[in-house]
Backbone of each chain as ProteinMPNN parsed JSONL, in Angstrom:
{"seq_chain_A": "XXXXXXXXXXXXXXXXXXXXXXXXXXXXXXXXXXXXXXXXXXXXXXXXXXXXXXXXXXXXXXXXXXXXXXXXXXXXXX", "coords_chain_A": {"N_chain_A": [[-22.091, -19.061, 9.937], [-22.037, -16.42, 12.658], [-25.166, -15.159, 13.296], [-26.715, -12.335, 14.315], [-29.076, -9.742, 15.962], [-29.713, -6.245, 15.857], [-30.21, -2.956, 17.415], [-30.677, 0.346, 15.748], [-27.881, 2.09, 17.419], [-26.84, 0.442, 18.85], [-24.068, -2.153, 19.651], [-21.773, -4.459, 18.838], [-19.406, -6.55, 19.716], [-16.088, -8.017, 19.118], [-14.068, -9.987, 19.766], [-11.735, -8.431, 22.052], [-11.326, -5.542, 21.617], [-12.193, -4.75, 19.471], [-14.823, -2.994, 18.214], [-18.313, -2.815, 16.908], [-20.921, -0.796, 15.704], [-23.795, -0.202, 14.816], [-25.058, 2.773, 13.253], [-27.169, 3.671, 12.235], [-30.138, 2.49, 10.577], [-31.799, 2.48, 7.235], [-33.777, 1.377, 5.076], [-32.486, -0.716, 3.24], [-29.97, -0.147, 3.267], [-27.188, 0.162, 5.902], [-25.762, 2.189, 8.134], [-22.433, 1.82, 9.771], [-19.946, 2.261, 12.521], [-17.068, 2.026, 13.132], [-14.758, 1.093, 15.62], [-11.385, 0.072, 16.098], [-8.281, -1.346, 16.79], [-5.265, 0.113, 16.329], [-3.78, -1.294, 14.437], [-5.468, -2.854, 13.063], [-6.676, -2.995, 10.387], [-9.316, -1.675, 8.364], [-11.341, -2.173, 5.518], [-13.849, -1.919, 3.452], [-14.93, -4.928, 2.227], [-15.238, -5.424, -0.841], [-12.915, -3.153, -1.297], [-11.189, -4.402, -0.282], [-10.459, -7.003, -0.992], [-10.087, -6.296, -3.746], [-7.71, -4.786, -3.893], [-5.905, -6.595, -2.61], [-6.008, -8.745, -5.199], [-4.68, -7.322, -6.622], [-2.113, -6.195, -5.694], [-1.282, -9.165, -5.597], [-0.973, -9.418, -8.161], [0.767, -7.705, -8.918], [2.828, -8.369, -7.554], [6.278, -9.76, -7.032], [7.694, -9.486, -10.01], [8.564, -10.674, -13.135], [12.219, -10.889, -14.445], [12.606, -9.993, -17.132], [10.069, -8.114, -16.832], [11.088, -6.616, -15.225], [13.219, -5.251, -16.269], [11.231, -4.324, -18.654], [10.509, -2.264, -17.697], [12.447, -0.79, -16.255], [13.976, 0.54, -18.458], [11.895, 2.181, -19.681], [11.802, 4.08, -17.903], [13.676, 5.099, -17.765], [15.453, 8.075, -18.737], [16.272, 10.026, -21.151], [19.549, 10.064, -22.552], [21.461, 13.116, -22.127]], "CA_chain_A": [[-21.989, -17.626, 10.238], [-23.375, -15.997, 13.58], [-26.49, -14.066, 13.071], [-27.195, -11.067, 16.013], [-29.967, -8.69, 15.871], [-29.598, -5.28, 16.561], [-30.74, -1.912, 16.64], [-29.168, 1.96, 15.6], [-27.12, 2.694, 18.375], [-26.119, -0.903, 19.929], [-23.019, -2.618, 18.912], [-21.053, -5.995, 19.098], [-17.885, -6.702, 19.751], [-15.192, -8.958, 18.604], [-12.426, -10.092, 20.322], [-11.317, -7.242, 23.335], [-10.951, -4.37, 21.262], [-12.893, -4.6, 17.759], [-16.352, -2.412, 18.62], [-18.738, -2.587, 16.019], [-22.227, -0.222, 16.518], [-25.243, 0.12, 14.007], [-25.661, 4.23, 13.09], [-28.354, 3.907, 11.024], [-30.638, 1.708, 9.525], [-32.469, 3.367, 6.334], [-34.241, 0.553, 3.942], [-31.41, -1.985, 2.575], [-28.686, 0.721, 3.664], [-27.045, 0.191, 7.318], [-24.188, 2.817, 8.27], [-21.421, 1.335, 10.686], [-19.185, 2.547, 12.677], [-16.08, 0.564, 14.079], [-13.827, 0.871, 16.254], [-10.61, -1.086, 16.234], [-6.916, -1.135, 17.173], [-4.243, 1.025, 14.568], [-2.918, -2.248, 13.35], [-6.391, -3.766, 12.827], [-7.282, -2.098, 8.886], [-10.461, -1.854, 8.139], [-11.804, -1.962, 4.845], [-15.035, -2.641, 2.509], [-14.284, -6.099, 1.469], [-14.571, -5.654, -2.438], [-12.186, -2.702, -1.842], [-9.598, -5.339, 0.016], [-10.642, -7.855, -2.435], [-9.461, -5.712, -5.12], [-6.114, -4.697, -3.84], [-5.167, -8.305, -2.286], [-5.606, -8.933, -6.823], [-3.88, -5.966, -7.335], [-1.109, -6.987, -4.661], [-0.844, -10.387, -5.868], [-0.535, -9.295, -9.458], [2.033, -6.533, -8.952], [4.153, -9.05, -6.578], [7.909, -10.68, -7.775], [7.474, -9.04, -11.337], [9.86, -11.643, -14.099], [13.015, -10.129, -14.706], [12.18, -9.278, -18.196], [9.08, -7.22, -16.587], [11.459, -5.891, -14.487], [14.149, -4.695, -17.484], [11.344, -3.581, -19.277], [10.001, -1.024, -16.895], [13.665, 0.14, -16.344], [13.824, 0.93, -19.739], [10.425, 2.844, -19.897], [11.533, 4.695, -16.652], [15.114, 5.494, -18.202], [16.087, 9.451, -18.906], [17.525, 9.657, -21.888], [20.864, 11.025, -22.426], [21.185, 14.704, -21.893]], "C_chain_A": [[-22.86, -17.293, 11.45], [-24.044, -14.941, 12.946], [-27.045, -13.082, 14.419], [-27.832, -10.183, 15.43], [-29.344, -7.712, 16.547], [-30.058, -4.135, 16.225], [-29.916, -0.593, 16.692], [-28.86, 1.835, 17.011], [-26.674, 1.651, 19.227], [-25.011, -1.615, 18.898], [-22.715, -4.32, 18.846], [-19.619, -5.632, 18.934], [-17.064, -7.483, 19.414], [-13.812, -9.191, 18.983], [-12.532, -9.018, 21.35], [-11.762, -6.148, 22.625], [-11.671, -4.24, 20.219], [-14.248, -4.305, 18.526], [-16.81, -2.301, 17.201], [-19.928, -1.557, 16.225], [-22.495, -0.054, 15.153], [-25.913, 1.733, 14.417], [-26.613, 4.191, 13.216], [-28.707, 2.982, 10.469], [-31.772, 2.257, 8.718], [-32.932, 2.163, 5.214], [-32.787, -0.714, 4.098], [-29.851, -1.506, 3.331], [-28.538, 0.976, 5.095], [-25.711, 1.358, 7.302], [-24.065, 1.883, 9.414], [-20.524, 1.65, 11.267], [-17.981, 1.664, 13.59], [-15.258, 1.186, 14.587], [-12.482, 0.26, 16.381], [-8.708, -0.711, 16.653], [-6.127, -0.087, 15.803], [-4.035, -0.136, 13.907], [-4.05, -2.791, 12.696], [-6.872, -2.796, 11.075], [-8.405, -2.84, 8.63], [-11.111, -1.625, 6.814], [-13.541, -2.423, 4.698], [-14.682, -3.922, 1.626], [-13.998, -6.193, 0.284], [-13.489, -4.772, -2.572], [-10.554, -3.699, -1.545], [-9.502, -6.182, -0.824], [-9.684, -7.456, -3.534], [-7.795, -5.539, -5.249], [-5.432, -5.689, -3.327], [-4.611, -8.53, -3.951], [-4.877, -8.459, -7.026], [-2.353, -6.606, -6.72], [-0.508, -8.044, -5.744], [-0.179, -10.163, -7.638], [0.892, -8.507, -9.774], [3.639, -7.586, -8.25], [5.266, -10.237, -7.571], [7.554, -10.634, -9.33], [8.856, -9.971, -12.231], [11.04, -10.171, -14.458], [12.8, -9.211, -15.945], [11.514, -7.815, -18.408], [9.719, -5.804, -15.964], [12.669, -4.674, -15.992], [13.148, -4.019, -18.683], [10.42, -1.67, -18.826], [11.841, -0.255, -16.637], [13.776, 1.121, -17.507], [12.853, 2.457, -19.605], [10.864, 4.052, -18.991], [13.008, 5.608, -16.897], [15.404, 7.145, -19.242], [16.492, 9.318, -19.834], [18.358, 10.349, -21.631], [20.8, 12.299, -22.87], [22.299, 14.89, -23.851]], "O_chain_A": [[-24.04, -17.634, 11.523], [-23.583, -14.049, 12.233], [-27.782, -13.459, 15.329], [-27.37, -9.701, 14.395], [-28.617, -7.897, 17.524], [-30.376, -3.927, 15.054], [-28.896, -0.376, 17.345], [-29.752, 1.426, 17.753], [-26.141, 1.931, 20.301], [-25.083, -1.624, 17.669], [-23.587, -5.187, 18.814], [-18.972, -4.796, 18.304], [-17.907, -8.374, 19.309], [-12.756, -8.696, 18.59], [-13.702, -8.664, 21.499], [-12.803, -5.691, 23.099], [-11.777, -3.025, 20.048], [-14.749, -5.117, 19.304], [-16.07, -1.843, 16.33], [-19.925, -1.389, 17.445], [-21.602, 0.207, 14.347], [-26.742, 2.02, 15.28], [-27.182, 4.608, 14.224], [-27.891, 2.381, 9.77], [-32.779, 2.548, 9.364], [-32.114, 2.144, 4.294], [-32.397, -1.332, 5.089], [-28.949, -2.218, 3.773], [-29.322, 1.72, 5.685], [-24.807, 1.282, 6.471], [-24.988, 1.288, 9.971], [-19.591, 1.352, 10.521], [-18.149, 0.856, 14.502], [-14.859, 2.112, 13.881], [-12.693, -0.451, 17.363], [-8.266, 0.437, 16.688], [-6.525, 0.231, 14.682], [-4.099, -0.06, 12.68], [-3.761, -3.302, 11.614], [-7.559, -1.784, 11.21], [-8.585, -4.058, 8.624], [-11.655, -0.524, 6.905], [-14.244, -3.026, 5.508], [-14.22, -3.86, 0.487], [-12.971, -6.754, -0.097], [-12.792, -4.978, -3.565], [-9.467, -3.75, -2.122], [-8.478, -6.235, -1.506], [-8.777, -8.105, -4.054], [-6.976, -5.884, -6.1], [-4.229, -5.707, -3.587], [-3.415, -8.542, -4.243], [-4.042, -9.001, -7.75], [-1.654, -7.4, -7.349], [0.433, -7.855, -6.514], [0.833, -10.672, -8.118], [1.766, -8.708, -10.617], [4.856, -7.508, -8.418], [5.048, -11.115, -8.405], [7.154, -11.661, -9.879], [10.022, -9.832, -11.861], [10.8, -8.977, -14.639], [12.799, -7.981, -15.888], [11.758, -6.892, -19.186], [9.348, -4.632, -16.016], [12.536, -3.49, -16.302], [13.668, -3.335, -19.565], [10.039, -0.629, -19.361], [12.095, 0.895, -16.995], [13.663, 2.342, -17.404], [13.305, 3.592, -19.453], [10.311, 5.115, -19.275], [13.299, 6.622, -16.262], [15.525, 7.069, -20.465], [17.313, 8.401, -19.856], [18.306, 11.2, -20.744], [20.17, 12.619, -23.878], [22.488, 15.999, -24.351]]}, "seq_chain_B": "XXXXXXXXXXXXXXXXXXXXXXXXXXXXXXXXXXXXXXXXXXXXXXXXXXXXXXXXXXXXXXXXXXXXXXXXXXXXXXXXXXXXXXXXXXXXXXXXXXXXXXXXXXXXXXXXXXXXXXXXXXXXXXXXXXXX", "coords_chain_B": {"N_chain_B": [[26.113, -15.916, 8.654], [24.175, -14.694, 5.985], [23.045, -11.623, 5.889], [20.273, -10.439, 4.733], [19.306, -8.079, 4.104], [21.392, -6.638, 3.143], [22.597, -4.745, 4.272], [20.674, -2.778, 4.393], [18.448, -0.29, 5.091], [15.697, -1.21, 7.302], [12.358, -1.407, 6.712], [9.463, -1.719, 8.577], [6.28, -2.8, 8.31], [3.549, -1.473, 9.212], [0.874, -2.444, 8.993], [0.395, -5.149, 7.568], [0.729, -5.936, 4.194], [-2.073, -6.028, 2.283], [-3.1, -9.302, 1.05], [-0.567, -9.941, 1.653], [-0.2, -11.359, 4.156], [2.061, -12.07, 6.278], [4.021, -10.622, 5.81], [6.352, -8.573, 7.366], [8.916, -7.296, 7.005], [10.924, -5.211, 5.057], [12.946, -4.011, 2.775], [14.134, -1.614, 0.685], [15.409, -1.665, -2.46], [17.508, 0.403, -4.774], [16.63, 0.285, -8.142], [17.117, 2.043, -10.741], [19.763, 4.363, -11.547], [18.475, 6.693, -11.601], [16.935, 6.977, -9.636], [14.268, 6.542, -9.252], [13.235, 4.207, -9.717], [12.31, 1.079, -7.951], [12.951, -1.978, -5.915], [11.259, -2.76, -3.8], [11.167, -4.982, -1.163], [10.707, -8.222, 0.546], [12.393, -8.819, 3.545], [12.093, -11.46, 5.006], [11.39, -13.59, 2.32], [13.149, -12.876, 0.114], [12.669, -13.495, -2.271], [10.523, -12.255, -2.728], [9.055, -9.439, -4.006], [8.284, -6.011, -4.85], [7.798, -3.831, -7.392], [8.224, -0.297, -7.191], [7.812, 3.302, -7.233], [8.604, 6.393, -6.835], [5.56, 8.226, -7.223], [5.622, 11.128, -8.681], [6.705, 12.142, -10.775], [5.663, 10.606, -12.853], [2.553, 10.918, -12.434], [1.652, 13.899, -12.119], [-0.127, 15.343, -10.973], [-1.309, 13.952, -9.082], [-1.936, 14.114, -5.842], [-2.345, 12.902, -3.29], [-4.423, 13.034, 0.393], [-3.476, 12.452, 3.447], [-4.566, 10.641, 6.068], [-4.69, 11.111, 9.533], [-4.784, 8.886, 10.826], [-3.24, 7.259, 9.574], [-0.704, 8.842, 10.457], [-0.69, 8.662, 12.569], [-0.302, 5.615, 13.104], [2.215, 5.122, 11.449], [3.281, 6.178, 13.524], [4.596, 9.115, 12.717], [6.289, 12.509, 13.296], [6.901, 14.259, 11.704], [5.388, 15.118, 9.011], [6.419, 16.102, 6.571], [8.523, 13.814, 6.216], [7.332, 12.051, 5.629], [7.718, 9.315, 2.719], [6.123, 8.748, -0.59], [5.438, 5.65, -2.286], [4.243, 4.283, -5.416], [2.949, 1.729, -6.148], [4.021, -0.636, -8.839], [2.706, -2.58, -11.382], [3.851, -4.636, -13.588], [3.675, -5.152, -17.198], [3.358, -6.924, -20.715], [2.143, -5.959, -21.98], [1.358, -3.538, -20.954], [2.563, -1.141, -18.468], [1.243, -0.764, -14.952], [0.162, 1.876, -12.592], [-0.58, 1.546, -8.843], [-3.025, 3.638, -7.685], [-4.506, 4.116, -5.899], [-3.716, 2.964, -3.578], [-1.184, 3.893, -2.356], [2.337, 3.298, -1.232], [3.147, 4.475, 2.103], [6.05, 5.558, 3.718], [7.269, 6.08, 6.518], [10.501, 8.06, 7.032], [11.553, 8.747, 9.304], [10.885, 6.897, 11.218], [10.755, 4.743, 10.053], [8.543, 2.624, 9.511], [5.785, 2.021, 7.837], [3.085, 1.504, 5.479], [0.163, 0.305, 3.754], [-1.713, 2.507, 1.84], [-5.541, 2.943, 1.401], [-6.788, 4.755, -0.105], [-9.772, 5.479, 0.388], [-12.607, 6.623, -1.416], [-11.279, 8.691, -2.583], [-11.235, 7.976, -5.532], [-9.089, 7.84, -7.122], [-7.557, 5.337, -9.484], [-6.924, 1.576, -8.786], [-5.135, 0.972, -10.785], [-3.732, 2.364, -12.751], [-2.025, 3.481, -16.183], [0.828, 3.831, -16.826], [3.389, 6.032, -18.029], [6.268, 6.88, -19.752], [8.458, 9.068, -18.658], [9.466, 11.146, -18.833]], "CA_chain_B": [[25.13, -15.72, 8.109], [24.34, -13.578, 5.316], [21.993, -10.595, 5.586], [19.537, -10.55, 2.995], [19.215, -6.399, 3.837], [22.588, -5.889, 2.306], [22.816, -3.23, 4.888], [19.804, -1.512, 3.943], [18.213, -0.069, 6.824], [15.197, -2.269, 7.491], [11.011, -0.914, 6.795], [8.576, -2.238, 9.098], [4.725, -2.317, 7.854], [2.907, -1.309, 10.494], [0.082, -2.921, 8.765], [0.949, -6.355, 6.484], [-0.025, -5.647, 2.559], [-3.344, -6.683, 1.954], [-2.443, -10.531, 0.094], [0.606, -10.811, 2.288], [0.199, -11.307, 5.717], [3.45, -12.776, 6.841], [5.73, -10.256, 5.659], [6.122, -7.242, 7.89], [9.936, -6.044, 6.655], [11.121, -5.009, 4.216], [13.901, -2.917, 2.44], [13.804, -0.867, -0.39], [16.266, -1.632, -2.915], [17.327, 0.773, -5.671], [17.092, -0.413, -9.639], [17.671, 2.407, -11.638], [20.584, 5.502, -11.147], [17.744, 8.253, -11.452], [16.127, 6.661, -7.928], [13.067, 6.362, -10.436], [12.415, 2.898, -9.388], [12.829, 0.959, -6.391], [11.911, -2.998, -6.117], [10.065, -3.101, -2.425], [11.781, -6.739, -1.482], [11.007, -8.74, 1.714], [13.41, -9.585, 4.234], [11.699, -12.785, 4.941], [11.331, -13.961, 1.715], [13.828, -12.146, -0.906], [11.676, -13.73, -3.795], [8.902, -11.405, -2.682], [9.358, -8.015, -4.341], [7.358, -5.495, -5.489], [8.156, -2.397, -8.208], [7.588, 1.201, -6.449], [8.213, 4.375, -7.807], [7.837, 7.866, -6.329], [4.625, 8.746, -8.245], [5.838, 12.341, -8.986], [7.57, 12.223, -12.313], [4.758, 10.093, -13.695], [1.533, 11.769, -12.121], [2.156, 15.188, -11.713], [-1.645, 15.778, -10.18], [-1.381, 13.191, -7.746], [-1.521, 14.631, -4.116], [-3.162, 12.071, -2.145], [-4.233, 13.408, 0.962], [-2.959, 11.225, 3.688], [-5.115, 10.849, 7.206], [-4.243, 11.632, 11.076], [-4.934, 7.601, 11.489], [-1.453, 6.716, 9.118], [0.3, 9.338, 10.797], [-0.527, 7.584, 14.449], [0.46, 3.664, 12.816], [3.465, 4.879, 11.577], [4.489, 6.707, 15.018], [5.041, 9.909, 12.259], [6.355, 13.617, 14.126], [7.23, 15.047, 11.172], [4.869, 14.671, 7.984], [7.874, 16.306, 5.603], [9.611, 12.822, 6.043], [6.737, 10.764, 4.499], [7.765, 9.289, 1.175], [5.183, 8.331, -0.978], [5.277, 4.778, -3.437], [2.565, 3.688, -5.929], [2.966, -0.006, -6.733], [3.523, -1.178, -10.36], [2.631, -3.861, -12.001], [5.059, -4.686, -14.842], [2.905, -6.234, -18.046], [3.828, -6.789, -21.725], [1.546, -4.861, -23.011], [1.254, -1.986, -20.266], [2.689, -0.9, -16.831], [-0.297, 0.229, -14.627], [0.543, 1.999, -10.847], [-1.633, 1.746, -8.183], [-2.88, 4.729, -7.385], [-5.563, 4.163, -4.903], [-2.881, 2.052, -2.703], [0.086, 3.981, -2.195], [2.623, 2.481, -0.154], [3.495, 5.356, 2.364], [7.061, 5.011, 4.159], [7.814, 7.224, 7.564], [11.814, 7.829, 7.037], [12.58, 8.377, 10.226], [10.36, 5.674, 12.016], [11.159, 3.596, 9.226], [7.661, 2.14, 9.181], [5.125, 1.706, 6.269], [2.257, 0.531, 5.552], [-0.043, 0.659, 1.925], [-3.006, 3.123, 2.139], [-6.026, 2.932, 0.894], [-7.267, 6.383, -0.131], [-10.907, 5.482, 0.146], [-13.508, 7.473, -1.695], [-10.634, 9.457, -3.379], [-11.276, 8.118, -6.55], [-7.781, 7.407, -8.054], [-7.7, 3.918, -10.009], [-5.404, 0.657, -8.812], [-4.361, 0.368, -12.849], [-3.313, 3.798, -13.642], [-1.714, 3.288, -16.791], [1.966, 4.785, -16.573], [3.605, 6.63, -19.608], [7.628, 7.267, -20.141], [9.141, 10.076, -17.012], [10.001, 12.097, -19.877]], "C_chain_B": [[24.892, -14.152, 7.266], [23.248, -12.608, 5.253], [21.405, -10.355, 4.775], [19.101, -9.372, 3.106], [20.096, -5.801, 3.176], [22.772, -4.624, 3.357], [21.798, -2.223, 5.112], [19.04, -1.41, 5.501], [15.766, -0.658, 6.525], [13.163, -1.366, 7.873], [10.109, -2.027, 7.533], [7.105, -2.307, 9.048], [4.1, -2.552, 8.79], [1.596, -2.312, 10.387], [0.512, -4.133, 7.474], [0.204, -5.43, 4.977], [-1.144, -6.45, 2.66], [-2.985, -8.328, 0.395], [-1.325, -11.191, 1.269], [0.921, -10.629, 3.884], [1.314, -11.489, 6.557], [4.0, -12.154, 6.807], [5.306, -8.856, 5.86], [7.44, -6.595, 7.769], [10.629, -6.273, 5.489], [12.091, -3.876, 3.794], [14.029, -2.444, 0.991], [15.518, -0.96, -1.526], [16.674, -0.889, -4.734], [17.674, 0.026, -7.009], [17.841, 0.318, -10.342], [18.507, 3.698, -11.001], [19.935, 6.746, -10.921], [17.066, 8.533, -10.056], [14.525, 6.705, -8.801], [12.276, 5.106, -9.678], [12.736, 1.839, -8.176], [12.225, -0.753, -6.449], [11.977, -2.666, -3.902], [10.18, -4.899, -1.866], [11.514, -7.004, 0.319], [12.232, -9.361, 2.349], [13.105, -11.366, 4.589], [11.631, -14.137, 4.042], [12.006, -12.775, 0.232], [13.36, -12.388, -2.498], [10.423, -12.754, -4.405], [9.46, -9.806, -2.945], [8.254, -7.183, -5.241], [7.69, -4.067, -6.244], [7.6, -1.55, -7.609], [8.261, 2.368, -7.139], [7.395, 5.676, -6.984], [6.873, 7.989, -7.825], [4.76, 10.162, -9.076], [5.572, 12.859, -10.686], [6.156, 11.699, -13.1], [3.467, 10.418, -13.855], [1.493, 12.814, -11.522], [0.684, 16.003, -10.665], [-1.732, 15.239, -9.282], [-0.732, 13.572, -6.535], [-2.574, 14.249, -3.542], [-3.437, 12.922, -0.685], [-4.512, 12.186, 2.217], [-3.556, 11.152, 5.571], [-4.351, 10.533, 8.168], [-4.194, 9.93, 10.868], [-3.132, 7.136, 10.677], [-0.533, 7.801, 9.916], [0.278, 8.46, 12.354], [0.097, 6.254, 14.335], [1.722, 3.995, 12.468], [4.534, 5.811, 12.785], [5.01, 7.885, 14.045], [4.911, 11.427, 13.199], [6.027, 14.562, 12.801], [5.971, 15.021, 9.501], [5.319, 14.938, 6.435], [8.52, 15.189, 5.329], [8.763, 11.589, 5.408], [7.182, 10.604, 3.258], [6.653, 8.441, 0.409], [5.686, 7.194, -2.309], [4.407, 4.341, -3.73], [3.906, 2.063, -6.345], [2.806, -0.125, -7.839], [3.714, -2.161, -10.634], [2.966, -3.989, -13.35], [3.844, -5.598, -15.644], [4.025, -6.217, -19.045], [3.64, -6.273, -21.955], [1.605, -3.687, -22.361], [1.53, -2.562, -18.866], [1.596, 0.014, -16.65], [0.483, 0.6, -13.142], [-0.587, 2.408, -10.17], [-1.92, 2.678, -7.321], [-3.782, 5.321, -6.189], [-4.918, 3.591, -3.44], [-1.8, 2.476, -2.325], [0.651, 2.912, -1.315], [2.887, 3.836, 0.937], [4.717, 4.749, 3.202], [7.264, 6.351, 5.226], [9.459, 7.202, 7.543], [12.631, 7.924, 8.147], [12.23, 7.325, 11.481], [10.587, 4.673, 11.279], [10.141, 2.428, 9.036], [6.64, 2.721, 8.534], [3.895, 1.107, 6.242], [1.176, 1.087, 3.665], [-1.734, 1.297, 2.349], [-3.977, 3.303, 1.461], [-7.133, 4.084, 0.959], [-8.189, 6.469, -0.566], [-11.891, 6.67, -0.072], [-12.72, 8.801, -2.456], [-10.79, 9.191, -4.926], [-10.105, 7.864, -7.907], [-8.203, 5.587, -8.362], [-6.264, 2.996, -9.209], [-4.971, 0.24, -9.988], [-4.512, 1.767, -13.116], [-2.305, 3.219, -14.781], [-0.598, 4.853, -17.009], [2.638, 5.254, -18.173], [5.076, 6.927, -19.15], [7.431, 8.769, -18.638], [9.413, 11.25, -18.215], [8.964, 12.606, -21.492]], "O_chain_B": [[25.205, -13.012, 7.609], [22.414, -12.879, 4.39], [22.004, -9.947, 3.781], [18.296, -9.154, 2.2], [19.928, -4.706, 2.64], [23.138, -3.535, 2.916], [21.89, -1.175, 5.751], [19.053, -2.09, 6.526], [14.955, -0.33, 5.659], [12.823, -0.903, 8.962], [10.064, -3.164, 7.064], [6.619, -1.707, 10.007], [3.992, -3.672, 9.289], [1.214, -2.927, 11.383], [0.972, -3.677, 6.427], [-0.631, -4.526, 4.945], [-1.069, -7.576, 3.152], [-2.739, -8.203, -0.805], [-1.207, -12.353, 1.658], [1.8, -10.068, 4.539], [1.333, -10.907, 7.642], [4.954, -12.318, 7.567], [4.525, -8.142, 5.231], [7.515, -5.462, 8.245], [10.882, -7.378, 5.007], [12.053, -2.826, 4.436], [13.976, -3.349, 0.157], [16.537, -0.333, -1.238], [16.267, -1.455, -5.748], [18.673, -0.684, -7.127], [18.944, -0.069, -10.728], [18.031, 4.152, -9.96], [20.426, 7.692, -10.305], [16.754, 9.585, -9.498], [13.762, 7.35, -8.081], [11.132, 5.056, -9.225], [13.707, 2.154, -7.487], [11.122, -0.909, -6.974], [12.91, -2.415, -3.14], [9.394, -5.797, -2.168], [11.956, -6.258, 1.193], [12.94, -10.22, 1.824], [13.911, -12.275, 4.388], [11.726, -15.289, 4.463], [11.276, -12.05, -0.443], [13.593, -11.742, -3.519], [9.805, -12.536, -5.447], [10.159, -9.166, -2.16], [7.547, -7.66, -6.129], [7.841, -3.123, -5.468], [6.419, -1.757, -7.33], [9.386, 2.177, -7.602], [6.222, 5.873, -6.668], [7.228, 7.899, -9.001], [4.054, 10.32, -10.071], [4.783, 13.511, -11.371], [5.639, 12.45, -13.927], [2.957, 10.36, -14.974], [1.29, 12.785, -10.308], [0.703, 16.967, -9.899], [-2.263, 15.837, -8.346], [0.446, 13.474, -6.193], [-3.565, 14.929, -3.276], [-2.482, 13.678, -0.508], [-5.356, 11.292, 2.147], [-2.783, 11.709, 6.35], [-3.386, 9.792, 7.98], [-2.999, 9.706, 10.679], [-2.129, 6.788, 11.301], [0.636, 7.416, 9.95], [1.156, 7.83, 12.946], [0.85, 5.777, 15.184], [2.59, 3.323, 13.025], [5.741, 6.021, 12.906], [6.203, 7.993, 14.328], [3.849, 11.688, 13.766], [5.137, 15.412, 12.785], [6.781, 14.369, 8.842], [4.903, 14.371, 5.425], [9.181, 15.209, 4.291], [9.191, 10.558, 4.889], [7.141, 11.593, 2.526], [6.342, 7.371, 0.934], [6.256, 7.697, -3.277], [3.578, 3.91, -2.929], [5.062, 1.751, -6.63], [1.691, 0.136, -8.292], [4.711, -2.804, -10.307], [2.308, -3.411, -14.216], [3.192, -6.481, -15.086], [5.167, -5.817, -18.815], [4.471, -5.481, -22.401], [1.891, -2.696, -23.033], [1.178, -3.584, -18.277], [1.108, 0.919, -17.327], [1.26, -0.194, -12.612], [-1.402, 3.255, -10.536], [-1.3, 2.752, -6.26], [-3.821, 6.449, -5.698], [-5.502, 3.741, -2.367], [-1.092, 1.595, -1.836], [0.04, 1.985, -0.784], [2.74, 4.736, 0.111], [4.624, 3.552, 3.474], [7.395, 7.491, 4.781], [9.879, 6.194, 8.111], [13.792, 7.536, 8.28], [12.973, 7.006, 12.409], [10.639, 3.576, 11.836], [10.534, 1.374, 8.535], [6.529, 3.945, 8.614], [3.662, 0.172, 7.008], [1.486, 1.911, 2.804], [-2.633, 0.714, 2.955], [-3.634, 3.995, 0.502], [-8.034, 4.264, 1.779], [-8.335, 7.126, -1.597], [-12.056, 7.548, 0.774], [-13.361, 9.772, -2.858], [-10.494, 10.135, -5.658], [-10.251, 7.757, -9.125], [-8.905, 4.846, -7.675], [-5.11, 3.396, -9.055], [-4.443, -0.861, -10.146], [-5.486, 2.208, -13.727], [-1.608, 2.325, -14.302], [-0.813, 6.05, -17.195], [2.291, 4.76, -19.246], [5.111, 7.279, -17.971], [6.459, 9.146, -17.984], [9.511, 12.408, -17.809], [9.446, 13.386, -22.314]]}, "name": "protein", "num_of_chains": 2, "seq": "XXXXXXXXXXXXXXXXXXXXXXXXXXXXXXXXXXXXXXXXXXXXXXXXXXXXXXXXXXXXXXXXXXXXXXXXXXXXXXXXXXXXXXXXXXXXXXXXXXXXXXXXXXXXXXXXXXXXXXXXXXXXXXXXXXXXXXXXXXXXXXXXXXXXXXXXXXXXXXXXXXXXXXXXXXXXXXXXXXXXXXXXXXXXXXXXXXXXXXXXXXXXXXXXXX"}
């Protein structure tokens, strides 16, 4: 992993376009603000973490899963 | 060669799904007659599908509010033509929809992407209940 010092108000960069800069540093707690292209999404890793799981779990559901959410999702007759 | 859109007119995710990098289109294919449910199926890989449902019917409180930055990725004029899908995950025991993740869909840019409606507070395992 690289390691770079820095202080509030100086950044780094990554690649052309990815700006990173150091708000605030308060004890343990850094704010961050980034910069980056539209396509580039930026999360908090445990929240991408979470929904990659989520993702992966939700993805090509067994037919069964699929017939029995139809069901569940099914109006009855008027 | 056979079109694996069936015709359907062809979603572009401006941003890949978080898990699935590779697959940026996709077409929305309906399951049930009410438009209730929808599987979310790659063109790339037709194995890859994912259950969506307008959240409406099922969470009647849910009104995400949806930032200037998704309206710029999906190239949106109009913000009337967004349609909004939560992602479900089919179990035995319980369907949950993810409610922190919509997918959002621009209908007349026809690109998409899945938003994560940080610091809002909705769960990705909402636990869904009968439309009725």
């Amino acid at each position: 992993m690289l390691v770079l010092t820095r202080r509030a108000g100086e950044s780094v960069m990554i690649g052309n376009d990815v700006i990173i800069t150091v708000l605030e540093a308060r004890g343990d707690v850094i704010r961050l603000g980034i910069q980056a292209p539209r396509d580039v999404q930026v999360h908090r890793e445990e929240v991408f973490r979470e929904l990659q799981a989520a993702n992966r779990e939700a993805a090509s559901p067994t037919e069964d899963a699929v017939r029995a959410v139809t069901e569940m999702l099914q109006t009855p007759e008027e | 060669m056979i079109d694996p859109s069936l015709g359907l007119p062809t979603i572009t995710m401006a941003v890949p799904m978080p898990g699935f990098p590779a697959h940026r289109e996709f077409v929305l294919v309906r399951l049930n007659d009410d438009g209730l449910l929808y599987a979310f199926t790659s063109i790339q890989d037709p194995e890859l599908r994912f259950l969506v449902a307008p959240p409406e019917p099922f969470f009647p409180d849910y009104a995400p509010e949806i930032e200037n930055e998704v309206f710029s990725a999906l190239n949106t004029r109009d913000a009337d033509r967004l349609l909004l899908l939560t992602v479900i995950t089919a179990g035995v025991e319980e369907t949950t929809a993810n409610l922190l993740a919509p997918i959002v869909v621009d209908r007349d840019t026809m690109r998409a992407m899945q938003v994560v409606l940080s610091g809002s507070g909705y769960p990705v395992r909402a636990i869904m209940h009968r439309a009725y």
